[in-house]
C-alpha positions as CSV (number, residue, x, y, z in Angstrom):
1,X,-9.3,-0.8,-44.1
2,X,-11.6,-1.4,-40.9
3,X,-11.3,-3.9,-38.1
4,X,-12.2,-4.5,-34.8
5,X,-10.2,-5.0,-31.9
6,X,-12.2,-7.4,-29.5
7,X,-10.7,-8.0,-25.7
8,X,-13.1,-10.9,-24.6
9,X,-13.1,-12.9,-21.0
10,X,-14.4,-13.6,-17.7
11,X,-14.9,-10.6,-15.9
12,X,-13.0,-12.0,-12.8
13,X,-10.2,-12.1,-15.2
14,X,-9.9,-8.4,-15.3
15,X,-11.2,-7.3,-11.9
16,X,-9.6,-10.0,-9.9
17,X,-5.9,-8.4,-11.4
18,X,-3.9,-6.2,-8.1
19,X,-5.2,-2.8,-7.9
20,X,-1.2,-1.5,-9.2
21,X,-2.0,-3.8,-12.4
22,X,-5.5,-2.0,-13.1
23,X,-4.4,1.5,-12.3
24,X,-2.0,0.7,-15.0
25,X,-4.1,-1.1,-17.6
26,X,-6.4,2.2,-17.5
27,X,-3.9,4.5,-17.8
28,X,-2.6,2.7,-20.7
29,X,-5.7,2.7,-22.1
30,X,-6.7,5.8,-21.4
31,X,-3.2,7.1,-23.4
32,X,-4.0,4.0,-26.4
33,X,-7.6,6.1,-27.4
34,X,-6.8,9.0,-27.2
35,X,-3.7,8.3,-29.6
36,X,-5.7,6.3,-32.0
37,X,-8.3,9.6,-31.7
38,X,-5.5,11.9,-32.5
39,X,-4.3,9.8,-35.4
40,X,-8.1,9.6,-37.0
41,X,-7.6,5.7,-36.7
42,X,-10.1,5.2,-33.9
43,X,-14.0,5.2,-35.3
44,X,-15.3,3.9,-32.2
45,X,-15.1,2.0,-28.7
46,X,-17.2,0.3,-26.2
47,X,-17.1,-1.0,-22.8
48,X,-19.7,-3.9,-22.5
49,X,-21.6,-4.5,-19.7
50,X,-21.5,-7.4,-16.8
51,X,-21.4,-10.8,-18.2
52,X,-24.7,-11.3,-15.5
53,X,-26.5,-8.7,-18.1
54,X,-26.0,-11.4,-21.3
55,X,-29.4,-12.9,-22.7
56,X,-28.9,-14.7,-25.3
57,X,-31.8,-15.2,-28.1
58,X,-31.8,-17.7,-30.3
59,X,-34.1,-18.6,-33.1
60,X,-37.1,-20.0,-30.7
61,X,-36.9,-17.2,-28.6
62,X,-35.1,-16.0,-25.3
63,X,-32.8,-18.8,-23.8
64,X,-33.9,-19.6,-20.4
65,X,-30.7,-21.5,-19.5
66,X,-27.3,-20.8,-18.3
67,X,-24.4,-19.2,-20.7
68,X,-24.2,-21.8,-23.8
69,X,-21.1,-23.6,-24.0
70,X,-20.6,-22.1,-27.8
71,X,-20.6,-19.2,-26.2
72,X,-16.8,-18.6,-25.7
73,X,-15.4,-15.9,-23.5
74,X,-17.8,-12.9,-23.4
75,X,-16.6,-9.7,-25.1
76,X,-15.3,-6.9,-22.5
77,X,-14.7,-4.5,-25.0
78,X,-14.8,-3.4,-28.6
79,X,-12.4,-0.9,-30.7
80,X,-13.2,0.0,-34.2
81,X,-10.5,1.4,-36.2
82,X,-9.7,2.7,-39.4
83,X,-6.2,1.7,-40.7
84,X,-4.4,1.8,-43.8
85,X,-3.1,-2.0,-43.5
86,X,-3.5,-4.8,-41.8
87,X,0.0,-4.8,-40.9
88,X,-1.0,-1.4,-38.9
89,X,-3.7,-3.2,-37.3
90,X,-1.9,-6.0,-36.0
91,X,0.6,-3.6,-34.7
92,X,-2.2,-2.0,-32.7
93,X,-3.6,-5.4,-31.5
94,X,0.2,-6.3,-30.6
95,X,0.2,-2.9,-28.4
96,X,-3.2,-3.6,-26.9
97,X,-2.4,-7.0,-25.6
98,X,0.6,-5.7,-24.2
99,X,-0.7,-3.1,-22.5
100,X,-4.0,-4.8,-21.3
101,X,-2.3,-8.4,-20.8
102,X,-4.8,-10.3,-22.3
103,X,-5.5,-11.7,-26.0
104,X,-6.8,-9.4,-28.8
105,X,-8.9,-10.8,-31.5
106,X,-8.6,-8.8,-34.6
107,X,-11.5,-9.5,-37.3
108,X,-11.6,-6.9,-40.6
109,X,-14.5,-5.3,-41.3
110,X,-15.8,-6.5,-44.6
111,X,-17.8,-4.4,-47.1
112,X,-21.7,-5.2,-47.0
113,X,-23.9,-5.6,-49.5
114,X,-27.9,-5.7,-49.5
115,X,-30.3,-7.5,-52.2
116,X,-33.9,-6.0,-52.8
């Protein structure tokens, strides 16, 4: 089964943190990949740009406004895994958040399917 890890919020939230809590939120992470590498559970991970980098498009074209309110908290970062549960990917998430001190989203990857 596949699902994505998603750490979303306000980038002050993260860099505003003491520089001991950072030093150890990127060690953590640092040790979290490469174990989910070493287990073949991690398919891929991203680090997303500053939130001043977000456009936003919408179906008339390129909103020229400020963040919309639907919005919600911009995404920081994104982990795709491969897992054999979702027992197993909640146990990740559970480890993440504890590790990053923040809230982890967990969404499962659904099968696609394309019509001529």
């Amino acid at each position: 089964m596949r699902y994505l890890l998603l750490l979303r919020g306000a980038e002050a939230e993260f860099v505003d943190r003491p520089q001991e809590a950072l030093e150890s939120e990127v060690a953590f992470l640092s040790r979290f990949e490469d174990e989910l590498a070493m287990s073949s559970e991690l398919e891929w991970s991203e680090v997303l740009g500053s939130d001043a980098q977000v456009e936003f498009v919408s179906p008339g074209g390129l909103e020229e406004s400020e963040r919309p309110q639907s919005a919600g908290a911009p995404l920081r970062r994104i982990w795709a895994i491969r897992v054999e549960n979702e027992a197993r990917a909640l146990a990740l998430a559970g480890e993440l958040a504890d590790g990053v001190a923040a809230r982890i989203e967990v969404r499962e990857c659904l099968a696609s399917s394309q019509r001529p």
